[in-house]
N, CA, C and O atoms as a Tinker XYZ file with bonds, in Angstrom:
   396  protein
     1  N    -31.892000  285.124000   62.631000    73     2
     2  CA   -32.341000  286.388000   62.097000    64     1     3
     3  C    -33.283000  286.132000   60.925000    63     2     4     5
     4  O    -32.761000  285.903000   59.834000    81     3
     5  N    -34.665000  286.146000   61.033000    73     3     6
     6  CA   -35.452000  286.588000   59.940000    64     5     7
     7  C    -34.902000  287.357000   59.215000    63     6     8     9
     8  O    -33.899000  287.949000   59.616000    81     7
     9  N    -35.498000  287.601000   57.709000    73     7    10
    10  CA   -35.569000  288.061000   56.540000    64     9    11
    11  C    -36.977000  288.040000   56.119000    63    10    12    13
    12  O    -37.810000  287.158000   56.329000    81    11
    13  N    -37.122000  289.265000   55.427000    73    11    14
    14  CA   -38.133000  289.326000   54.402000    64    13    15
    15  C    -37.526000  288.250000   53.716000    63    14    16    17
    16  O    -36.397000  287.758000   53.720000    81    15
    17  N    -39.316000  287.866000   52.718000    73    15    18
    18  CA   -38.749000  286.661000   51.841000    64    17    19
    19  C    -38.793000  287.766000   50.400000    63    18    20    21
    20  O    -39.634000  288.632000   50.159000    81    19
    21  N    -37.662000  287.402000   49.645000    73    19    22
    22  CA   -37.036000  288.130000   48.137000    64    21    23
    23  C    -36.184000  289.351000   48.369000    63    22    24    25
    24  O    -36.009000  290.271000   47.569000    81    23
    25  N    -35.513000  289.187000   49.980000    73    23    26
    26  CA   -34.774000  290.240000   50.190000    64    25    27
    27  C    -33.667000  290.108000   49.454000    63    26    28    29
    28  O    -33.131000  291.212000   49.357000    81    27
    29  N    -32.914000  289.054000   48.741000    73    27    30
    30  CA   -31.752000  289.251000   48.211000    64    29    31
    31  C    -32.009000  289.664000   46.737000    63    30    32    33
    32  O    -31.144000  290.319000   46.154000    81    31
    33  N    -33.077000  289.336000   46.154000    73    31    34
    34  CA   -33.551000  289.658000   44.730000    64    33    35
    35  C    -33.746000  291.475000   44.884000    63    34    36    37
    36  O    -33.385000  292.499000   44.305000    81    35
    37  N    -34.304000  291.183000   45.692000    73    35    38
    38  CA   -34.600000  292.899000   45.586000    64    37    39
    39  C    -33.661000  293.636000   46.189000    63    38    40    41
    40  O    -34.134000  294.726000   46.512000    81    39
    41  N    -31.922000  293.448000   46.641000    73    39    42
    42  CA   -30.977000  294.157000   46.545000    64    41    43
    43  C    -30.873000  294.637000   44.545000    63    42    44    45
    44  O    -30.986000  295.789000   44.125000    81    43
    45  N    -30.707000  293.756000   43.926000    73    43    46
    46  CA   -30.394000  293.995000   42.458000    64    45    47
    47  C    -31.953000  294.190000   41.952000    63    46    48    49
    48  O    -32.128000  293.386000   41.036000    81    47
    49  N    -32.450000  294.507000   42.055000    73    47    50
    50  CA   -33.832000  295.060000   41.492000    64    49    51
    51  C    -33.829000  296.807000   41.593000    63    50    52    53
    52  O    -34.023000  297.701000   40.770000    81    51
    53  N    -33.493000  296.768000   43.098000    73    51    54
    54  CA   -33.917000  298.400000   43.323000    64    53    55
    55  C    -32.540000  298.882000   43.165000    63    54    56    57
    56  O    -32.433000  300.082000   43.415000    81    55
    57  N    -31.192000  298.146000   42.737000    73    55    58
    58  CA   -29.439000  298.404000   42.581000    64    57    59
    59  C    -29.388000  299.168000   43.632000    63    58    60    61
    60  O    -29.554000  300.378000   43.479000    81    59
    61  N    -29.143000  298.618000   44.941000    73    59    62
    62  CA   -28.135000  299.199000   45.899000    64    61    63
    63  C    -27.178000  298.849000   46.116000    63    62    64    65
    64  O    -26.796000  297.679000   46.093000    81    63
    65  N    -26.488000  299.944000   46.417000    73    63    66
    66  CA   -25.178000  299.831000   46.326000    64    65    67
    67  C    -24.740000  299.984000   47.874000    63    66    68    69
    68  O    -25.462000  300.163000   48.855000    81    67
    69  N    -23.377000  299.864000   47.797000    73    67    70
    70  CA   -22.700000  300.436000   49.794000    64    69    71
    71  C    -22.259000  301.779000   48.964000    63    70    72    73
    72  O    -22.101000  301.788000   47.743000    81    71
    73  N    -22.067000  303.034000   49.917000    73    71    74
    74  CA   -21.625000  303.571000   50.156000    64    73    75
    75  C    -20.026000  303.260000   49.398000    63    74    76    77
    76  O    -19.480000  302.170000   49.227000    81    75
    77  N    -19.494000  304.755000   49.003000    73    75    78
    78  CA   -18.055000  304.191000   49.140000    64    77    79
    79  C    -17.184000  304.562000   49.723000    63    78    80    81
    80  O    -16.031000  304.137000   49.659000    81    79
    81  N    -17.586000  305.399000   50.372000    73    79    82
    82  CA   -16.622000  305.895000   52.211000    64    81    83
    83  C    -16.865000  304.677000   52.787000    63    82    84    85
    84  O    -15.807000  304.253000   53.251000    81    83
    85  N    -17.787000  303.908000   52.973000    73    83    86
    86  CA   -18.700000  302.926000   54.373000    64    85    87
    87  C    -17.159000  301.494000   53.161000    63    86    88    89
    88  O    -16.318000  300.822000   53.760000    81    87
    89  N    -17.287000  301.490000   51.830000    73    87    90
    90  CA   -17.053000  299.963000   51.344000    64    89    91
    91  C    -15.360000  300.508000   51.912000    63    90    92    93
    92  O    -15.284000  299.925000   52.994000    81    91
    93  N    -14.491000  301.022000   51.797000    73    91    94
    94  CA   -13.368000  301.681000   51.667000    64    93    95
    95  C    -12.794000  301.423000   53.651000    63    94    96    97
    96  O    -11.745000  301.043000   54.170000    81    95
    97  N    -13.647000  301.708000   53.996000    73    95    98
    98  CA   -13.316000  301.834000   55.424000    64    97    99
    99  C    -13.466000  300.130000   55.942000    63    98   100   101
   100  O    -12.478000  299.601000   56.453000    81    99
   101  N    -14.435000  299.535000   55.813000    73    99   102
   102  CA   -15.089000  298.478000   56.705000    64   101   103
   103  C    -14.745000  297.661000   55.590000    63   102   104   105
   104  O    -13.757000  297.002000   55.913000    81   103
   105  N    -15.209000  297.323000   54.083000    73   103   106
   106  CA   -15.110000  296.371000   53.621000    64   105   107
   107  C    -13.604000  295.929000   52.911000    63   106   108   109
   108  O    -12.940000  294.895000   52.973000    81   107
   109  N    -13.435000  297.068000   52.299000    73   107   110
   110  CA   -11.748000  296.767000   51.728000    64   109   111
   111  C    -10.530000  296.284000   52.277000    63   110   112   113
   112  O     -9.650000  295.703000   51.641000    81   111
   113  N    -10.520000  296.644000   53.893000    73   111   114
   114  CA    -9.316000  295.983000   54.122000    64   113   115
   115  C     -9.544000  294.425000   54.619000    63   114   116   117
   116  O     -8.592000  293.774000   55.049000    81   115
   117  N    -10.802000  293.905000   54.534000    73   115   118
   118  CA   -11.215000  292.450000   54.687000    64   117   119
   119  C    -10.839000  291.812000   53.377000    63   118   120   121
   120  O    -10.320000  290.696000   53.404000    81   119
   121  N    -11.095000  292.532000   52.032000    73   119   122
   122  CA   -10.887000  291.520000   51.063000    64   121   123
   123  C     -9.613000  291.773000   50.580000    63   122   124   125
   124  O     -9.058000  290.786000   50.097000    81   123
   125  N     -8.705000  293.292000   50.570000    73   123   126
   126  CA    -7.877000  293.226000   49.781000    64   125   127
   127  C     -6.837000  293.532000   50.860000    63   126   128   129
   128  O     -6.557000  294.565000   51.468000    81   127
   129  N     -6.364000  292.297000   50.889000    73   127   130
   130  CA    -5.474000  292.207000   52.216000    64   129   131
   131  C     -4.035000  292.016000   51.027000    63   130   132   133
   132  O     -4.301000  291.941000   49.827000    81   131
   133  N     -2.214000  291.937000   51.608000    73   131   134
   134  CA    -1.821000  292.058000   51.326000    64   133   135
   135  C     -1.336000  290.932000   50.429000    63   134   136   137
   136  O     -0.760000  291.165000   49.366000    81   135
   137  N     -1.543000  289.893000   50.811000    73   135   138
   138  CA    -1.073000  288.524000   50.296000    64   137   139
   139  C     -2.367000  288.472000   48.805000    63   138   140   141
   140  O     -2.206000  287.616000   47.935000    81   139
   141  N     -3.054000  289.048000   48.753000    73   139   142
   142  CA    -4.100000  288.968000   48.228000    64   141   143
   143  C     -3.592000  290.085000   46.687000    63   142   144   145
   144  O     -3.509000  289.695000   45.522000    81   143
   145  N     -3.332000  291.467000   47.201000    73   143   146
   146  CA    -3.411000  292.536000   46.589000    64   145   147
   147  C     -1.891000  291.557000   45.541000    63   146   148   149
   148  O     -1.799000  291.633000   44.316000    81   147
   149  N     -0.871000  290.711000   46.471000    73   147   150
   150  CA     0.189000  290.562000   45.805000    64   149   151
   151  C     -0.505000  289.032000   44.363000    63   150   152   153
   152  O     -0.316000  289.268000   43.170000    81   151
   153  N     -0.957000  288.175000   44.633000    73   151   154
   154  CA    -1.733000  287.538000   44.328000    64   153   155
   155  C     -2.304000  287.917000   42.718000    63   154   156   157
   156  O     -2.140000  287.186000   41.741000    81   155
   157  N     -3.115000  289.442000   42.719000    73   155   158
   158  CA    -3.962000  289.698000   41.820000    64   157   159
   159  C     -2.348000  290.419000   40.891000    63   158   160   161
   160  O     -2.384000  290.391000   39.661000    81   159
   161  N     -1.373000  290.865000   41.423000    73   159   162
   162  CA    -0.777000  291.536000   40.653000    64   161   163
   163  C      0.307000  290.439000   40.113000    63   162   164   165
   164  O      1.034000  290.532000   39.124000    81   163
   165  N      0.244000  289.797000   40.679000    73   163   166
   166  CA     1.347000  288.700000   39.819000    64   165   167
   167  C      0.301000  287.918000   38.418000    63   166   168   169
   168  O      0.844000  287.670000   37.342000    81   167
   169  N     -0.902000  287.672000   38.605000    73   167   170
   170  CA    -2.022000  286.939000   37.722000    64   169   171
   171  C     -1.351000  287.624000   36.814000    63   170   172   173
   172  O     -0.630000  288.621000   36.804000    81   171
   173  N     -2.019000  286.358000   35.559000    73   171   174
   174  CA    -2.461000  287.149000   33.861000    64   173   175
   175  C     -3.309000  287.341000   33.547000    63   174   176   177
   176  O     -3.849000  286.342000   33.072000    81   175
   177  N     -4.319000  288.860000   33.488000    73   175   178
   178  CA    -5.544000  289.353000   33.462000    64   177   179
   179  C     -6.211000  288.590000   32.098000    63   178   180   181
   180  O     -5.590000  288.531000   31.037000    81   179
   181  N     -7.190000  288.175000   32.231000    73   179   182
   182  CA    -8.131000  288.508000   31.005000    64   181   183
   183  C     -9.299000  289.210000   30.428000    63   182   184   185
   184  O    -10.366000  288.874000   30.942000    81   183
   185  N     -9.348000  289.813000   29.792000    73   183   186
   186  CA   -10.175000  291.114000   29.191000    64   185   187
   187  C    -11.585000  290.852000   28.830000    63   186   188   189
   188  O    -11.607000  290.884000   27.599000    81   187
   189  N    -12.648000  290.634000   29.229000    73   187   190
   190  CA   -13.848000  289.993000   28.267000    64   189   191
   191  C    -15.272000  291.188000   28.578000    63   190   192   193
   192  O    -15.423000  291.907000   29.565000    81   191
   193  N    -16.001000  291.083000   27.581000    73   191   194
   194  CA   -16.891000  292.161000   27.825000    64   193   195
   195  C    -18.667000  291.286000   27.695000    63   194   196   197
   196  O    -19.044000  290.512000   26.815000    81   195
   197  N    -19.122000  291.584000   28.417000    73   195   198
   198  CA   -20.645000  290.749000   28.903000    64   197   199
   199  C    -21.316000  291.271000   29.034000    63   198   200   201
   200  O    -21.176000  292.221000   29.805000    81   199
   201  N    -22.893000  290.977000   28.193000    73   199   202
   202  CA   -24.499000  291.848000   28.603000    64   201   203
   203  C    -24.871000  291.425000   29.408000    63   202   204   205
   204  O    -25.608000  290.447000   29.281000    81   203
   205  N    -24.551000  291.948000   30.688000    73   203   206
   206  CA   -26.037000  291.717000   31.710000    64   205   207
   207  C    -26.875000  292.428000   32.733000    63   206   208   209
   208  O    -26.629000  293.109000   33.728000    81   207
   209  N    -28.025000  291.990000   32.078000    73   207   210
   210  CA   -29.039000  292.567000   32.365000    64   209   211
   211  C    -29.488000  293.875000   31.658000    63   210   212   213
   212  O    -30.267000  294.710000   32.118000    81   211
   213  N    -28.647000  293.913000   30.057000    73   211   214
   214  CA   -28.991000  294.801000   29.455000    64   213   215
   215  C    -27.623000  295.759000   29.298000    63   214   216   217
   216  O    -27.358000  296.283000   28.217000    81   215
   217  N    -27.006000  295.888000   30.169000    73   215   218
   218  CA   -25.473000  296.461000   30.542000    64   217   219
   219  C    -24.228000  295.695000   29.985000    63   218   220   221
   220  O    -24.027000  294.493000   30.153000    81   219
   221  N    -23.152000  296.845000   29.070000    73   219   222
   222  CA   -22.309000  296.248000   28.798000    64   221   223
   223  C    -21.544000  296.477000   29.891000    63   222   224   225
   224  O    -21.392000  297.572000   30.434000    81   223
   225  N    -20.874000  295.046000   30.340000    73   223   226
   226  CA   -20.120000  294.977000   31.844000    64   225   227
   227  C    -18.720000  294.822000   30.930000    63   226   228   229
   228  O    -18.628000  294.259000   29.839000    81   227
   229  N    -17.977000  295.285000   31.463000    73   227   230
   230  CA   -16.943000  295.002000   30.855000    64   229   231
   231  C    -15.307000  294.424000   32.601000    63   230   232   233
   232  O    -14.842000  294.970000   33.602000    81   231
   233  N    -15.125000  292.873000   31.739000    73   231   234
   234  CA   -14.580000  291.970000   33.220000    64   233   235
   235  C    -13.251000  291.679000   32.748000    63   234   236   237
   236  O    -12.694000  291.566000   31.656000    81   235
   237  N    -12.861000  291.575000   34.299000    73   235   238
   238  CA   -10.986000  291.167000   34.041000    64   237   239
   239  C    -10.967000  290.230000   35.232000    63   238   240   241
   240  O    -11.050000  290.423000   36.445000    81   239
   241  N    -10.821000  289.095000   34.438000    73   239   242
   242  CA   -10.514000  287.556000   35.414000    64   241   243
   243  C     -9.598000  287.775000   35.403000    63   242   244   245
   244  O     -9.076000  288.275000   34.406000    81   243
   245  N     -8.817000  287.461000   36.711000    73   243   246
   246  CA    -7.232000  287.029000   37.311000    64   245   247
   247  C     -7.550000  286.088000   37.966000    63   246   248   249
   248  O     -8.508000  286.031000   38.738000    81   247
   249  N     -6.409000  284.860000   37.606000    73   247   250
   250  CA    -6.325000  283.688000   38.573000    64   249   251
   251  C     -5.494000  284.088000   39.943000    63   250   252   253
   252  O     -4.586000  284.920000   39.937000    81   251
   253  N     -5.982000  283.299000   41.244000    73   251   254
   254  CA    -5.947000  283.568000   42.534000    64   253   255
   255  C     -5.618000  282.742000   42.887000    63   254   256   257
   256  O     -4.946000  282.804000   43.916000    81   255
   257  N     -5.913000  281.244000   42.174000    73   255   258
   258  CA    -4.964000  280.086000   42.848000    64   257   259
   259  C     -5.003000  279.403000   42.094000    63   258   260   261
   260  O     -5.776000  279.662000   41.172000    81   259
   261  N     -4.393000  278.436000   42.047000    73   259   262
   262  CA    -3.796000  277.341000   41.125000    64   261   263
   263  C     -4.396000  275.945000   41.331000    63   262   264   265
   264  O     -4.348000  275.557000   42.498000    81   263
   265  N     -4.853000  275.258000   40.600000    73   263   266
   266  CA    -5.398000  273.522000   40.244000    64   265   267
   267  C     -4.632000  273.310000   41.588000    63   266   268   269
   268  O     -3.494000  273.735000   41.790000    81   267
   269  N     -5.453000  272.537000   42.573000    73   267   270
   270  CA    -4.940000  271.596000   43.809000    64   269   271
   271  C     -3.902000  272.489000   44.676000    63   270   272   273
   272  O     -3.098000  271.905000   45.403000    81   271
   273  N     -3.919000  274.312000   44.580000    73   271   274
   274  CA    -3.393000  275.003000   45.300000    64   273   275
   275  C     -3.944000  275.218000   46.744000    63   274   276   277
   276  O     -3.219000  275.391000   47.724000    81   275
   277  N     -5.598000  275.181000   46.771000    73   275   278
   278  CA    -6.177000  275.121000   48.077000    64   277   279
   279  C     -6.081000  273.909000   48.744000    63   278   280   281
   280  O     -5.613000  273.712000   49.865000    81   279
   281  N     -6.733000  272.827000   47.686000    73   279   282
   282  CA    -7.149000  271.334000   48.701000    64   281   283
   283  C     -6.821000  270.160000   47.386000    63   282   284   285
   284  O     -6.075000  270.541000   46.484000    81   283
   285  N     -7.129000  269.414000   47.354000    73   283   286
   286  CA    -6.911000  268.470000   46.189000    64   285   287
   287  C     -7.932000  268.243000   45.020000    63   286   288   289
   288  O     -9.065000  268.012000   45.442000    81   287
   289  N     -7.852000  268.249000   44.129000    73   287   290
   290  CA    -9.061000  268.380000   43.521000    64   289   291
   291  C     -9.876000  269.634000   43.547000    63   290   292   293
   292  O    -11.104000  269.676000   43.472000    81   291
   293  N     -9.171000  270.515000   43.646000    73   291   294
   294  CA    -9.798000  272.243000   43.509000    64   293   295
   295  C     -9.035000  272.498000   42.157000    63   294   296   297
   296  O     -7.923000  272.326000   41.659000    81   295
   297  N     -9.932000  272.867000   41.937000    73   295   298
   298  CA    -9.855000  273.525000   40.543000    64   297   299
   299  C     -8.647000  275.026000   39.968000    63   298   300   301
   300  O     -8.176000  275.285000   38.860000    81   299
   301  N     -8.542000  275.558000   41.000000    73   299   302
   302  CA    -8.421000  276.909000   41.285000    64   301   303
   303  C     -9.634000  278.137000   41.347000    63   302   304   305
   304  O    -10.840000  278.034000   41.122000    81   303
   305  N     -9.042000  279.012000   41.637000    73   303   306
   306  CA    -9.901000  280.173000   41.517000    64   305   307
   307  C     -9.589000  281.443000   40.574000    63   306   308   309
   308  O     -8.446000  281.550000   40.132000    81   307
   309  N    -10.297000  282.144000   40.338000    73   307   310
   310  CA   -10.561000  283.020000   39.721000    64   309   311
   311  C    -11.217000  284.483000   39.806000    63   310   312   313
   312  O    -12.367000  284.450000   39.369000    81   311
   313  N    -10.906000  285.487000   40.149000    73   311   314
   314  CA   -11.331000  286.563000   40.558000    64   313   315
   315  C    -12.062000  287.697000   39.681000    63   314   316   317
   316  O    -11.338000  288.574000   39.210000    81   315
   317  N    -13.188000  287.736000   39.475000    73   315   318
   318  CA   -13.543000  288.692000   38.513000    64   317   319
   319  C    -13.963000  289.867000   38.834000    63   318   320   321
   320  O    -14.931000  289.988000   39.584000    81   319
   321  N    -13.113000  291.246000   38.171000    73   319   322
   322  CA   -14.149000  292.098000   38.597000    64   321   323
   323  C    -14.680000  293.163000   37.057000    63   322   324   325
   324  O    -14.252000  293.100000   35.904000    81   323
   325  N    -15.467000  293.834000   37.498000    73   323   326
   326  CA   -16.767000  293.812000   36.947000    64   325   327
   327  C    -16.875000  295.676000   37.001000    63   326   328   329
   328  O    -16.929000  296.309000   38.055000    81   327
   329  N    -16.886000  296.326000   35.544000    73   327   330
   330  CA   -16.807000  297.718000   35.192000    64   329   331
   331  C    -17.801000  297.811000   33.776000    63   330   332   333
   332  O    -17.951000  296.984000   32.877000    81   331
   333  N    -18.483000  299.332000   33.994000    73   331   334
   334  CA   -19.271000  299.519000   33.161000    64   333   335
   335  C    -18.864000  301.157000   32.954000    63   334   336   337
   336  O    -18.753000  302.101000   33.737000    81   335
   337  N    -18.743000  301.037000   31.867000    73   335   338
   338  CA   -18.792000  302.808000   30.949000    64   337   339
   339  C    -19.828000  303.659000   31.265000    63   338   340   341
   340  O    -20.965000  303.627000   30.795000    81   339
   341  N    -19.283000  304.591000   32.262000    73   339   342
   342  CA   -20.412000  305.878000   32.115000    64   341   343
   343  C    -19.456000  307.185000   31.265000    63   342   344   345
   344  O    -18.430000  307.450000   31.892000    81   343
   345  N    -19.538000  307.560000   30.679000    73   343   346
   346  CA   -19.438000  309.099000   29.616000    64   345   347
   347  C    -17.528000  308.430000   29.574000    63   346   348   349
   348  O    -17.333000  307.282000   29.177000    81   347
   349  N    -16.647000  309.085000   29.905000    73   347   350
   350  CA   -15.770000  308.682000   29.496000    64   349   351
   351  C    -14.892000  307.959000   30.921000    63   350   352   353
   352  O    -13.706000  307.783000   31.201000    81   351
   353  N    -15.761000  307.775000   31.361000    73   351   354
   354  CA   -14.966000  307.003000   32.481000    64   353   355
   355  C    -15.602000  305.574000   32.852000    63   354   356   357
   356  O    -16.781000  305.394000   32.549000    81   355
   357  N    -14.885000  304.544000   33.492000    73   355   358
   358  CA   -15.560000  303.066000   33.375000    64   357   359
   359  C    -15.380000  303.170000   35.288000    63   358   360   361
   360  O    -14.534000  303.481000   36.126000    81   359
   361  N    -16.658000  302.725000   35.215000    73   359   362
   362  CA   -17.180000  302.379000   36.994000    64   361   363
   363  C    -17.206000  301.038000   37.833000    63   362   364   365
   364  O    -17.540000  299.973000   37.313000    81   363
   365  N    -16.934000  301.119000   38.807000    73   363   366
   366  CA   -16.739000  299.598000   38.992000    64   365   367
   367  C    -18.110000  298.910000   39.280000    63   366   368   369
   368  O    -18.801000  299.429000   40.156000    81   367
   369  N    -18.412000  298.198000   38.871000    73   367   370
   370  CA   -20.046000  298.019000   38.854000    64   369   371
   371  C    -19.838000  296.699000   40.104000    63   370   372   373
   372  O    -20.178000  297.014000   41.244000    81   371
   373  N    -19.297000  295.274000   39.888000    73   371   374
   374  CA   -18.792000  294.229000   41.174000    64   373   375
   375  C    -17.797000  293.582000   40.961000    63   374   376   377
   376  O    -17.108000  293.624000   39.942000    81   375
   377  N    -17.576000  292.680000   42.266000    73   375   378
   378  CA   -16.520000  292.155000   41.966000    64   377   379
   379  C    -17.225000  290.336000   41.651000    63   378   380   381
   380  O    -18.369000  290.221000   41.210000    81   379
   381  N    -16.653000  289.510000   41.849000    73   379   382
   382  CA   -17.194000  288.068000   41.730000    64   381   383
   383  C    -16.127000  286.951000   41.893000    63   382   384   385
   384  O    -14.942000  287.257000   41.759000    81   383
   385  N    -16.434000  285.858000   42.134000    73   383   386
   386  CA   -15.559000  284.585000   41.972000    64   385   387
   387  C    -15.882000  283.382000   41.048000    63   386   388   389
   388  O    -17.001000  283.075000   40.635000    81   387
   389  N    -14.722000  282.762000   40.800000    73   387   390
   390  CA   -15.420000  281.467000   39.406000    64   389   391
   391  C    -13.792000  280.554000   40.464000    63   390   392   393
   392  O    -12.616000  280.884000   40.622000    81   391
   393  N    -14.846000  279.064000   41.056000    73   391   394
   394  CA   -16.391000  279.109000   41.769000    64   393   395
   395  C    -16.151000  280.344000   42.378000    63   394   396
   396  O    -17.022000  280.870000   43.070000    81   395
């Protein structure tokens, strides 16, 4: 499958987003499956707030797995997700991984 070339730059240029009927239906039950949902709720969140791209993002890392929990020499993982303040309510802006 071709691509335009700078098609992924120019998702975050022009900020599109999915839908959130379309992310809710099709994408959510791929990532937040149950072993997963149990996973993020056992973690110890951490609170940190980040400019980017001009935006205060405001992130909550939870660990997802543990040093040599996947393979040997893995580090673990880390799940971040990613909210920004509009008027008095905070939006979920993304989610991310560390790796």
């Amino acid at each position: 499958m071709e691509r335009e070339q700078g098609w992924y730059n120019k998702l975050y240029a022009e900020r599109i987003f999915i839908p959130i009927d379309q992310f809710c239906k099709n994408d959510f039950p791929l990532l937040f499956t149950t072993a997963f949902i149990e996973k993020l709720k056992s973690g110890k969140p951490t609170f940190i707030l980040e400019q980017i791209n001009g935006e205060k993002v405001y992130e909550v890392l939870i660990p997802t797995s543990q040093p040599e929990e996947l393979a040997r020499g893995h580090e673990g993982r880390l799940h971040v997700f990613q909210f920004i303040k509009a008027k008095n309510a905070y939006k979920f802006w993304g989610v991310d991984t560390v790796p």
